[in-house]
N, C-alpha and C positions, 0 to 999 in steps of 0.2 A: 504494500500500500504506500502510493508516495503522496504527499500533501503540495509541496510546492518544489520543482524542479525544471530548470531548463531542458531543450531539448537538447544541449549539449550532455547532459549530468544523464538523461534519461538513455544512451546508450550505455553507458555503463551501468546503469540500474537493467536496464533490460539483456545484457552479455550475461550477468549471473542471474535472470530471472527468463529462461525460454519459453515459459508459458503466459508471459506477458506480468504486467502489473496493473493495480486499480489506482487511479488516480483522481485525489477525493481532493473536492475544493466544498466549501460551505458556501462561499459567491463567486459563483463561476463566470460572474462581469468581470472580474480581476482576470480571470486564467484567460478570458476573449482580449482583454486590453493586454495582458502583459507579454502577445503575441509579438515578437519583434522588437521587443522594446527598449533591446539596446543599439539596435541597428538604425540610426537616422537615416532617413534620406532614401534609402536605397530603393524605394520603390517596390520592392519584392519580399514575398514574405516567406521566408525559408520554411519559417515552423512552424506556419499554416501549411505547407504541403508536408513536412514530416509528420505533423499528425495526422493532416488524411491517411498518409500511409501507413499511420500504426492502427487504424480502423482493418482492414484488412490483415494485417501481419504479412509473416514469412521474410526472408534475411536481407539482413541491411549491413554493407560493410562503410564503415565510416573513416576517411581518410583527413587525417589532419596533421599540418606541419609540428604542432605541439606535443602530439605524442601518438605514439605507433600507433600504426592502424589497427582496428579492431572491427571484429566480427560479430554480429548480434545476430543471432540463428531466429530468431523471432520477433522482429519491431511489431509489437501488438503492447496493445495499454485500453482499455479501457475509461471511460472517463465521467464521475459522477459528481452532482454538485445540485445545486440550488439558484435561484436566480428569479427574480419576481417579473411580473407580467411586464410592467412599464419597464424594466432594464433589457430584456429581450427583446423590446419592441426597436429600443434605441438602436440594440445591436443589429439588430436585421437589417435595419434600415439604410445603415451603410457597407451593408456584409457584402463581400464580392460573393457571386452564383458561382462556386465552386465546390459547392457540396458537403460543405462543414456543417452546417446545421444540422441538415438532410440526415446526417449519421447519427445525430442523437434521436432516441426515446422521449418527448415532452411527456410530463406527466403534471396535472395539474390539480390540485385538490380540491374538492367543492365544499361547500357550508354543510354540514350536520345533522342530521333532523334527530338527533340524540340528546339535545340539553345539555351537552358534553358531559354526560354519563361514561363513563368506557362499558363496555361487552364485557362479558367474562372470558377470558383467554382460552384457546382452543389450544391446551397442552398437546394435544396428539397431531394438531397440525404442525406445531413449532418441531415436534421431533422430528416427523417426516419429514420437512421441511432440512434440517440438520440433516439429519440422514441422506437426505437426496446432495444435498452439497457435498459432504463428507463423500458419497460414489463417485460425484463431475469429477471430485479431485484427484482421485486413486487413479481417473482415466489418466493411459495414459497418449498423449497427443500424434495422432501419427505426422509419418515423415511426409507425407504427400497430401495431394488435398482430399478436401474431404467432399465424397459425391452423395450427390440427393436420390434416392429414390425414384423411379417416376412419377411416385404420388407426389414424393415430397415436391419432386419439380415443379408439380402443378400447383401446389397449397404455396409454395414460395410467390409462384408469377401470380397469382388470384390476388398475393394477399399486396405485391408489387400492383396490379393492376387498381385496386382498390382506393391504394393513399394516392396516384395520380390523380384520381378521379375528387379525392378530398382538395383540391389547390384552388 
């Protein structure tokens, strides 16, 4: 789990981490602004295309004059955070169409009809829940990619078909 890292720092997080890492911000308008942010001027944003390409994974060699080259057998990271309607709104608004959004999950919460009462916690889902994590984990990742079923090919493009259709 990393909290705050350049994309410099995050190849060496991800060389001893091949099945990727999670990367948690609490206001994820900082990790959109802190994109490039010591690079003036240059017009291009490096670490906006290195993290589109940790959305996908699979190996990244990084070459730099400061110290040996180094092999990262999986640029994958994941990326989770928080971010309120109006700061997302800002950000979009001058996001280049290059897909970075597009890869995140929004999830937004609605009002309660609970009186803010809590449920009574469903012990047996929290373990399965556990349990099912604890299995992803034990997987282990193969060397090639991973193919869909023909169902699943279908349940994938239906479900690609559908958020187009949401724009």
């Amino acid at each position: 789990i990393v909290e705050d890292a350049t994309v410099e720092a995050m190849g060496l997080l991800l060389a001893d981490n091949p099945r990727g890492v999670l990367v948690m911000h609490d206001e994820l308008a900082g990790w959109f602004g802190a994109m490039d942010a010591y690079r003036q001027g240059s017009g291009h944003s490096k670490d906006r295309a290195s993290w589109l390409e940790a959305y996908n994974g699979g190996p990244k060699r990084i070459d730099r004059i400061t110290r040996e080259p180094l092999m990262v057998r999986n640029w994958s990271a994941c990326v989770l955070g928080g971010i309120q309607p109006s700061a997302i709104r800002k950000i979009v608004s001058c996001m280049e169409e290059d897909g970075l959004l597009q890869r995140f999950m929004i999830v937004m919460a609605t009002a309660s009809d609970t009186n803010g009462e809590d449920r009574v916690p469903d012990l047996d889902a929290l373990h399965g829940y556990r349990d099912m994590l604890d299995q992803l984990f034990s997987i282990e990742p193969p060397n090639g990619p991973i193919k869909l079923t023909p169902e699943g090919a279908a349940t994938r493009e239906q479900f690609e078909t559908d958020m187009r259709l949401l724009r």
